[in-house]
NUSEKOL-218579 format. One record per residue (C-alpha): residue in three letters; y, z, x; chain. Coordinates in nm, 2 decimals, padded with zeros to 4 digits. Each point is the difference from the previous one (the first is absolute). Last residue first. Example, Ala and Ser with C-alpha at 12.3 -4.5 7.8 and 13.67 -1.06 7.14 Angstrom:
REM NUSEKOL-218579
SITE  rest       Y       Z       X  kette
SITE   ser  -00.11   00.71   01.37      A
SITE   ala  -00.34   00.07  -00.14      A
REM end
This chain:
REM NUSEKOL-218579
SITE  rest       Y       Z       X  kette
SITE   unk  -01.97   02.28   01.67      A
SITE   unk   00.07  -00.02  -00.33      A
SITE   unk   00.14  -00.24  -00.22      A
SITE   unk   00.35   00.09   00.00      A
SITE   unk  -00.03  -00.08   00.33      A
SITE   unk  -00.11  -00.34  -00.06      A
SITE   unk   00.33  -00.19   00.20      A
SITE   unk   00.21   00.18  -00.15      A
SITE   unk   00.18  -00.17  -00.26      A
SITE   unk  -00.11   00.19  -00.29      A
SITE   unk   00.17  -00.05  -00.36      A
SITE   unk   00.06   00.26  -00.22      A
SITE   unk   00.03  -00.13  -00.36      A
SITE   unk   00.17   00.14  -00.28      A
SITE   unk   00.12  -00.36  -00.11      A
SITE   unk  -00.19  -00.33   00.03      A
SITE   unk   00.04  -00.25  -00.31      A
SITE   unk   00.31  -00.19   00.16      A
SITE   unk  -00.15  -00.04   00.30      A
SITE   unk   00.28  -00.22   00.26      A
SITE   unk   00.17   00.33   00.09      A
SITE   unk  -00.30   00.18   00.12      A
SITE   unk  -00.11  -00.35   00.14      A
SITE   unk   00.37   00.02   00.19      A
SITE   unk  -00.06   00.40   00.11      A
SITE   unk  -00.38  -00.11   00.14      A
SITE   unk   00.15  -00.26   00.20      A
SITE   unk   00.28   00.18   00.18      A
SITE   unk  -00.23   00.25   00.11      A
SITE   unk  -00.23  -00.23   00.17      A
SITE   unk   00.31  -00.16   00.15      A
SITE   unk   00.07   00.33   00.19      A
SITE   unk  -00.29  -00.01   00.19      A
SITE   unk  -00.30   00.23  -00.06      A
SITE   unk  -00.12   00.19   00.29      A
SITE   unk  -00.34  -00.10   00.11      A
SITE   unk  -00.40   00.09   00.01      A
SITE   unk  -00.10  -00.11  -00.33      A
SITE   unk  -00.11   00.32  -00.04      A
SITE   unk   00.38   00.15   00.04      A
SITE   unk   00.07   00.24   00.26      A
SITE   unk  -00.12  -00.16   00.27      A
SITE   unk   00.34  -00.20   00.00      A
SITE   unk   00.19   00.29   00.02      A
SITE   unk  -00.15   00.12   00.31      A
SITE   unk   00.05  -00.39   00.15      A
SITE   unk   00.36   00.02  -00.15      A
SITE   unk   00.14   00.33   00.13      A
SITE   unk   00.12  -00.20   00.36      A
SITE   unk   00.22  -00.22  -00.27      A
SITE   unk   00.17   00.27  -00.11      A
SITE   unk   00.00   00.07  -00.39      A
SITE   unk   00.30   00.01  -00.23      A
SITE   unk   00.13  -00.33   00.15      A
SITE   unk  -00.29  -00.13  -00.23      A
SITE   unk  -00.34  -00.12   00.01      A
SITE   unk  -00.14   00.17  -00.27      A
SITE   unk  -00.28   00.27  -00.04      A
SITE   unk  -00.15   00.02  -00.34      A
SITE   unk   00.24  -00.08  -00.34      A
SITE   unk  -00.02   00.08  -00.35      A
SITE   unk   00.17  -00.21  -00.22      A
SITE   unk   00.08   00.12  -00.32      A
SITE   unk   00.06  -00.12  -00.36      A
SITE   unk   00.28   00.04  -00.31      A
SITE   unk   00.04  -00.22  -00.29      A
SITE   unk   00.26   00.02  -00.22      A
SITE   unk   00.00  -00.23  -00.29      A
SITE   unk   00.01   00.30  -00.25      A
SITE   unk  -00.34   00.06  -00.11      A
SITE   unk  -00.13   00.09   00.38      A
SITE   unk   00.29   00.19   00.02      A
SITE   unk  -00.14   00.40   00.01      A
SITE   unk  -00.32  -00.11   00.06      A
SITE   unk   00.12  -00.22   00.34      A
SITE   unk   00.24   00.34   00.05      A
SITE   unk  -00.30   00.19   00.06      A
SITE   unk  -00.21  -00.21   00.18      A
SITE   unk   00.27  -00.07   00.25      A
SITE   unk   00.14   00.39   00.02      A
SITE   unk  -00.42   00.09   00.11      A
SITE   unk   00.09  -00.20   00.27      A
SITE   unk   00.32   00.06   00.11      A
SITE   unk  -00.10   00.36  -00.04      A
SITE   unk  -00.25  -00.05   00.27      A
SITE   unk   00.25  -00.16   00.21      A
SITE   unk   00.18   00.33   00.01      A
SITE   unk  -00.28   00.23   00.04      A
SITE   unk  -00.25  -00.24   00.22      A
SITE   unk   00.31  -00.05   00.22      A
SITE   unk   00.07   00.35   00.04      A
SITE   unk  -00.39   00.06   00.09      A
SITE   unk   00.03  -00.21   00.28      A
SITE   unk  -00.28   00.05   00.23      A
SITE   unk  -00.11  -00.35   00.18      A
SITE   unk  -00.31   00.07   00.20      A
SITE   unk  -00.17   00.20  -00.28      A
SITE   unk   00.08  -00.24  -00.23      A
SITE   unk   00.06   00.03  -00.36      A
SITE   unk  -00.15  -00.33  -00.23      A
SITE   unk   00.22   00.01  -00.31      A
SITE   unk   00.33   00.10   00.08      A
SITE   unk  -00.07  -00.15   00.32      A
SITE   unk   00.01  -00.34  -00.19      A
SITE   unk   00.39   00.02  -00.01      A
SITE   unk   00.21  -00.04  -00.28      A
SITE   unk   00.28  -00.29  -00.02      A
SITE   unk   00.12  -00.03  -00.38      A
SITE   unk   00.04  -00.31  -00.24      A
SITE   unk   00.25   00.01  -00.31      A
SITE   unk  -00.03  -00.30  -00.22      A
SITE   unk   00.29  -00.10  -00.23      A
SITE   unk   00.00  -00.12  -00.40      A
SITE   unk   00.21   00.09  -00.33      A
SITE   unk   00.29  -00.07   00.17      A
SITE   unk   00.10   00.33  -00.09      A
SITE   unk  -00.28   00.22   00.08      A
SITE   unk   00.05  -00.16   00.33      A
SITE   unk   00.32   00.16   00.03      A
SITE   unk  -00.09   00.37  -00.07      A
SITE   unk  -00.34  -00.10   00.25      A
SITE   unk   00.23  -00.11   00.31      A
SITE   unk   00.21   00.36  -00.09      A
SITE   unk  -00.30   00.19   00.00      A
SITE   unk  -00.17  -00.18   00.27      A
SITE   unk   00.32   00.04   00.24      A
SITE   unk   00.00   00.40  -00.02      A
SITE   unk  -00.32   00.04  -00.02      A
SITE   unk  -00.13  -00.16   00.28      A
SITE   unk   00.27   00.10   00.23      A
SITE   unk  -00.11   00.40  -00.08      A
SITE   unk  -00.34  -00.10   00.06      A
SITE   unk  -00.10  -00.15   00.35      A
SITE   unk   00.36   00.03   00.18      A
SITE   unk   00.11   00.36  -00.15      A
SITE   unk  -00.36   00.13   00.00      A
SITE   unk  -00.06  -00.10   00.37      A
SITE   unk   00.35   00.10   00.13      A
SITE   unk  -00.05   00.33  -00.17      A
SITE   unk  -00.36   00.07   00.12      A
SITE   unk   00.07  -00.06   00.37      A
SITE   unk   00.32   00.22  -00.05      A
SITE   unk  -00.23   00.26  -00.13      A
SITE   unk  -00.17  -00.07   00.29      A
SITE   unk  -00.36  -00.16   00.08      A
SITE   unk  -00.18   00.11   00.25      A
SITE   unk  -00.29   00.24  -00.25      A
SITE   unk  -00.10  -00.30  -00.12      A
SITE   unk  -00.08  -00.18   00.32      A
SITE   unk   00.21  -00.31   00.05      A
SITE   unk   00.05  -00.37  -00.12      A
SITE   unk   00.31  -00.08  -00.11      A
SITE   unk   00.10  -00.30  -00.29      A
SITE   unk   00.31  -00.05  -00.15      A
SITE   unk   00.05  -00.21  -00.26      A
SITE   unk   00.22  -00.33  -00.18      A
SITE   unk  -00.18  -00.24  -00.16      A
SITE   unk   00.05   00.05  -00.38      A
SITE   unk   00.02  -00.35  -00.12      A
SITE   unk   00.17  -00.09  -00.29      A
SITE   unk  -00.04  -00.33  -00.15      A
SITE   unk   00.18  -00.14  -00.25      A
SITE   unk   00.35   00.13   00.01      A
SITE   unk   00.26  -00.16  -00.24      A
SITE   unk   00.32  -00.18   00.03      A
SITE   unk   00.00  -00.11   00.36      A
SITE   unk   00.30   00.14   00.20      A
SITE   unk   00.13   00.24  -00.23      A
SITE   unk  -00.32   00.09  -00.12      A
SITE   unk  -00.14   00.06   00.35      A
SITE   unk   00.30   00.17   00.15      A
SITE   unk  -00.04   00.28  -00.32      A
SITE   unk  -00.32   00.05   00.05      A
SITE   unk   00.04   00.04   00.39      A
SITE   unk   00.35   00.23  -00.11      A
SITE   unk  -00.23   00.21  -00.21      A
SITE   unk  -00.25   00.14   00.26      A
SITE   unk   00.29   00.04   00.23      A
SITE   unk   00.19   00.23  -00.23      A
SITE   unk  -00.32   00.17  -00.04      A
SITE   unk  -00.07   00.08   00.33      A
SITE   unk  -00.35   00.02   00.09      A
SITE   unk   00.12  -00.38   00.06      A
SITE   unk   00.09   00.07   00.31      A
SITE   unk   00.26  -00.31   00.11      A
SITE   unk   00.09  -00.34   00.02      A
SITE   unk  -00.03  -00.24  -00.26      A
SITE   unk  -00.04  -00.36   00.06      A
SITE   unk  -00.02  -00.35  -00.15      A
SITE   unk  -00.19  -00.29   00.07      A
SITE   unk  -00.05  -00.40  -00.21      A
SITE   unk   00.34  -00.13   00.09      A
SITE   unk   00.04   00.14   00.35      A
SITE   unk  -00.03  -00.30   00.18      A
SITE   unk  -00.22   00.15   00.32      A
SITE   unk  -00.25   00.14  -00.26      A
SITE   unk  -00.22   00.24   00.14      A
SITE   unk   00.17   00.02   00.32      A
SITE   unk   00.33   00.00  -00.15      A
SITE   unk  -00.16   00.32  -00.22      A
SITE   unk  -00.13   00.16   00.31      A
SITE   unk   00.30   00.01   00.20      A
SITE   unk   00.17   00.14  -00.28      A
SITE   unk  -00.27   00.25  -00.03      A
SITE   unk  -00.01   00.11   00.35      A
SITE   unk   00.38   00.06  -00.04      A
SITE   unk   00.01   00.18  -00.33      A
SITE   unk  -00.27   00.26   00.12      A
SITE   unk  -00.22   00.19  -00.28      A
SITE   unk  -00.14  -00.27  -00.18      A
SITE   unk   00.00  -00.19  -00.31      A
SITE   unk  -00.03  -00.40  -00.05      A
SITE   unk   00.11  -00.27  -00.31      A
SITE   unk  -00.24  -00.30   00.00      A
SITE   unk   00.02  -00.31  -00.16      A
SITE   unk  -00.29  -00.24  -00.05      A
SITE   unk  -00.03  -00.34   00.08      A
SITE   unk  -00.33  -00.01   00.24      A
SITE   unk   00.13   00.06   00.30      A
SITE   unk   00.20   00.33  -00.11      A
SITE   unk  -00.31   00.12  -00.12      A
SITE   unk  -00.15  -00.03   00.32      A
SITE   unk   00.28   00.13   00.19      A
SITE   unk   00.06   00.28  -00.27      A
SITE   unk  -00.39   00.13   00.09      A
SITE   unk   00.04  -00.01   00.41      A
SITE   unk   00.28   00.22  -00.07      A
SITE   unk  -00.13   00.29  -00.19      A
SITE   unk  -00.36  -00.03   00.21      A
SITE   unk   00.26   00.07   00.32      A
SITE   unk   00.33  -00.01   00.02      A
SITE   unk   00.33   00.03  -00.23      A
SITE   unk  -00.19   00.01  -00.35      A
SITE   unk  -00.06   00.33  -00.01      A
SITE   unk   00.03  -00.03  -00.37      A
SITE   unk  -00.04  -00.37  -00.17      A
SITE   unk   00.19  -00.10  -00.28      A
SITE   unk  -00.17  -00.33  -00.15      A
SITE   unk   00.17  -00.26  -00.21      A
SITE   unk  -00.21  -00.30  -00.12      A
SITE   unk   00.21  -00.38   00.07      A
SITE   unk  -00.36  -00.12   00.14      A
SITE   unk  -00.26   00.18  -00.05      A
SITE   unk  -00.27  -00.24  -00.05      A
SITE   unk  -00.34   00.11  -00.15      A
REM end
């Protein structure tokens, strides 16, 4: 299904899975308004994304904060008219022993992971309720389903966990309303996240015995977005850990 002339706001959009996902959409018609935290890396990124700056817009800042959380939705209708897509990419992710983390290590997680969620999804779902139509899809992680020993990260299980169960939940809630709303939920990607001398250890991770790329990602959020008659679903790109091990 094309999606050309669709309108997708993207959080964390400045680098990483955020960014590689507006360059693709980008390239194939759609328009694109970004979030993240720093204005400059996010300009840079939008004329990357879209040297002409017809189909990007961006929105710097935390958008725990509710003033931010609104002026995205509010850039996106002024810009475009309508938001069709939201994607709730933004997260933090640490991996330390439970008893390492800090409260401040529990704050930052919470704030980036949930608090941002909220905020924007609320005010993305309050619009979408009036078009009648709009598709919400969150980025989880598949530790919150298969734990490692090697990788502890009980804060990420917590918040991303609630992502999770928050997807089924508001797919119920909507389902009869035109909204759908799904999940992605990533392994190990390559991404400036991780160093390059962490990817062979990362690799072995995953029993198909490599890191997912970022592209892998990008094509499970656009069939999510192409299946009109999937919502609620949770979908694994993790190269079979989900599966087992």
């Amino acid at each position: 299904m094309s999606i050309q002339g669709k309108v997708f706001v993207i959080t964390g959009g400045s680098s990483g899975l955020g960014k590689a996902m507006a360059i693709e959409m980008v390239n194939r018609g759609a328009n694109v308004v970004i979030n993240g935290r720093r204005e400059q890396s996010l300009a840079e990124a939008a004329k990357e994304i879209d040297p002409s700056g017809k189909q990007v817009r961006f929105v710097a800042g935390d958008i725990a904060d509710p003033k931010i959380a609104q002026r995205l939705i509010d850039e996106v209708l002024a810009n475009y008219g309508r938001i069709d897509t939201l994607i709730n990419n933004a997260g933090i992710f640490m991996s330390k022993p439970f008893t390492e983390f800090t409260e401040g290590d529990f704050a930052t997680n919470l704030s980036t992971n949930v608090v941002g969620f909220f905020h924007v999804t609320q005010r993305a779902v309050a619009e979408m309720l009036k078009q009648g139509t709009g598709h919400i899809i969150n980025i989880t992680t598949s530790l919150v389903d298969q734990p490692s020993v090697n990788v502890p990260s009980v804060l990420a299980s917590l918040t991303k966990g609630g992502l999770k169960a928050a997807t089924k939940s508001l797919a119920i809630e909507y389902a009869s309303r035109g909204i759908r709303v799904n999940a992605v939920s990533p392994g190990v990607i390559k991404t400036p996240m991780h160093p390059i001398e962490t990817h062979d250890a990362l690799a072995k991770l995953h029993p198909m015995g490599r890191m997912g790329e970022s592209q892998d990602i990008v094509e499970a959020v656009l069939y999510l977005d192409s299946a009109n008659f999937v919502t609620g679903e949770i979908l694994y790109v993790d190269g079979g850990q989900n599966a087992g091990h």
